[in-house]
C-alpha positions as CSV (number, residue, x, y, z in Angstrom):
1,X,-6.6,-32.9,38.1
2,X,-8.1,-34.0,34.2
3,X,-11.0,-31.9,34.9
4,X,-9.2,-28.9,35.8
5,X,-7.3,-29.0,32.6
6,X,-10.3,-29.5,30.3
7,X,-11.6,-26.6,31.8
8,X,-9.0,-24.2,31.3
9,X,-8.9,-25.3,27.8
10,X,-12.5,-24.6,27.3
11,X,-11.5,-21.5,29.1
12,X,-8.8,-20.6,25.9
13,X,-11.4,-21.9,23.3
14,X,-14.1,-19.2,24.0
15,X,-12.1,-16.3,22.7
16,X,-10.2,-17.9,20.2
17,X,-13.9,-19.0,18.8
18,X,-15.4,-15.4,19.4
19,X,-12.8,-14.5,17.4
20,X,-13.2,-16.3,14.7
21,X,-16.5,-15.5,14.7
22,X,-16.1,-11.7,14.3
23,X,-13.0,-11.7,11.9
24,X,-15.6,-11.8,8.8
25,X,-17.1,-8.6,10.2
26,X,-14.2,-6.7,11.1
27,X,-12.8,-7.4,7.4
28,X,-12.1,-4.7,5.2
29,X,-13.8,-4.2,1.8
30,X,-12.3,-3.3,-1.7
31,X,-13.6,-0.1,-1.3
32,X,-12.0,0.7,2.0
33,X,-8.7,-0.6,0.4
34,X,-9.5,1.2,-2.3
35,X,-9.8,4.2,-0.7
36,X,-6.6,3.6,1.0
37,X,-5.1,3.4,-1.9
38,X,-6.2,7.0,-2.8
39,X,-4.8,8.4,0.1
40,X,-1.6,6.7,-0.8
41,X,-1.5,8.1,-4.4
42,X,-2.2,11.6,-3.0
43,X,0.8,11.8,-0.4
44,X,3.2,10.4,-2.7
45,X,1.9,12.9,-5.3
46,X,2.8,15.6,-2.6
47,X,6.3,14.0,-2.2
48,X,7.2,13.7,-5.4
49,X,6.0,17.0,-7.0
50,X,9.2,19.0,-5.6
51,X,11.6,16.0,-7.3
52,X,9.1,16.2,-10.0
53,X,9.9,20.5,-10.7
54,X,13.8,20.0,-9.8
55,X,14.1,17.5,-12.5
56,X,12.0,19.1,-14.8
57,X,13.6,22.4,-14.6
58,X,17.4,20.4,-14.8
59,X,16.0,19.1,-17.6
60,X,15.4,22.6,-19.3
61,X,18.5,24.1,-17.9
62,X,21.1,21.4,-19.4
63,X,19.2,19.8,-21.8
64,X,18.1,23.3,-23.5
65,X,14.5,21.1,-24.1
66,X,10.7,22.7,-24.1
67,X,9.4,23.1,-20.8
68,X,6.2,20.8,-22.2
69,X,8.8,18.3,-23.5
70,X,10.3,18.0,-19.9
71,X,7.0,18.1,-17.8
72,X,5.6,15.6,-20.0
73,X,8.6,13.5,-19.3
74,X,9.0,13.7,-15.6
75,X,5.4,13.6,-15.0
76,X,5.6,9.6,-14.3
77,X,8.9,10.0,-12.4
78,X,8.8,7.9,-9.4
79,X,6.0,5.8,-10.0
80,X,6.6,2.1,-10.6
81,X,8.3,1.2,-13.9
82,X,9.0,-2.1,-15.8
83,X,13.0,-2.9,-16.0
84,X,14.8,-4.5,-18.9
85,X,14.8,-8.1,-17.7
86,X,10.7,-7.8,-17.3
87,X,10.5,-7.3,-13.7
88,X,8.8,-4.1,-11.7
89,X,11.3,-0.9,-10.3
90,X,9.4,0.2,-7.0
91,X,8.0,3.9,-6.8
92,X,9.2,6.1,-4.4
93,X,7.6,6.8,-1.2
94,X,5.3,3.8,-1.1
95,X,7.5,3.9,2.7
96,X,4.9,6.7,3.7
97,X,2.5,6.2,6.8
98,X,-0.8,6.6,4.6
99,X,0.6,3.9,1.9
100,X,2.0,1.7,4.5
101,X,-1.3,1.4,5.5
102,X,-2.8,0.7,2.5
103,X,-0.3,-2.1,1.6
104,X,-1.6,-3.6,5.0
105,X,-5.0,-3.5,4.4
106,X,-4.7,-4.8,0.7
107,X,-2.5,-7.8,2.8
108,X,-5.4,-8.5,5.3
109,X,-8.3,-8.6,2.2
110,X,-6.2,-11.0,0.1
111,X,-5.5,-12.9,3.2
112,X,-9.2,-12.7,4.2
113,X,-10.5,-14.1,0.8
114,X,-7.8,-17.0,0.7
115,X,-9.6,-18.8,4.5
116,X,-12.6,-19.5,2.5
């Protein structure tokens, strides 16, 4: 009856080890995060460029301000920004499939680089 349990042990060890074994080659790199990252930036740009126009143009309309004035004001909008009390506001749209991925990725690295 022991023997049978030591084998089915060893029987759970093999892929758990195998595993183990090929994490460090299945790891991302900075440059695949990086990329990732890219992609990110790009979709939210796409997002935010029609919030980007309507608050520019509001800003023209009501404001009666130079169209340069107001694009070079609203071109940051939605990105993240420092508050008062020192902390981070989040950006918009980092809830988009492509950045979702790259938060994961950037997870797994650090995660990666803290085992060693």
């Amino acid at each position: 009856m022991a023997l049978h349990s030591k084998s089915s042990v060893s029987w759970l060890l093999i892929p758990l080890v195998s595993l183990w074994v090929a994490a460090p080659a299945l790891s991302l790199t900075d440059n695949d995060v990086q990329k990732l990252q890219q992609k990110c930036e790009a979709a939210r740009s796409v997002a935010l460029e029609p919030i980007r126009a309507r608050k520019t143009q509001t800003c023209i309309d009501q404001q009666l301000r130079a169209r340069g004035h107001c694009e070079r004001y609203y071109t940051t909008y939605g990105n993240v920004s420092p508050r008062p009390g020192g902390g981070a506001a989040q950006g918009y749209f980092y809830d988009l499939p492509e950045c979702q991925a790259w938060l994961d990725a950037k997870d797994q690295l650090r995660a990666s680089r803290s085992r060693y």
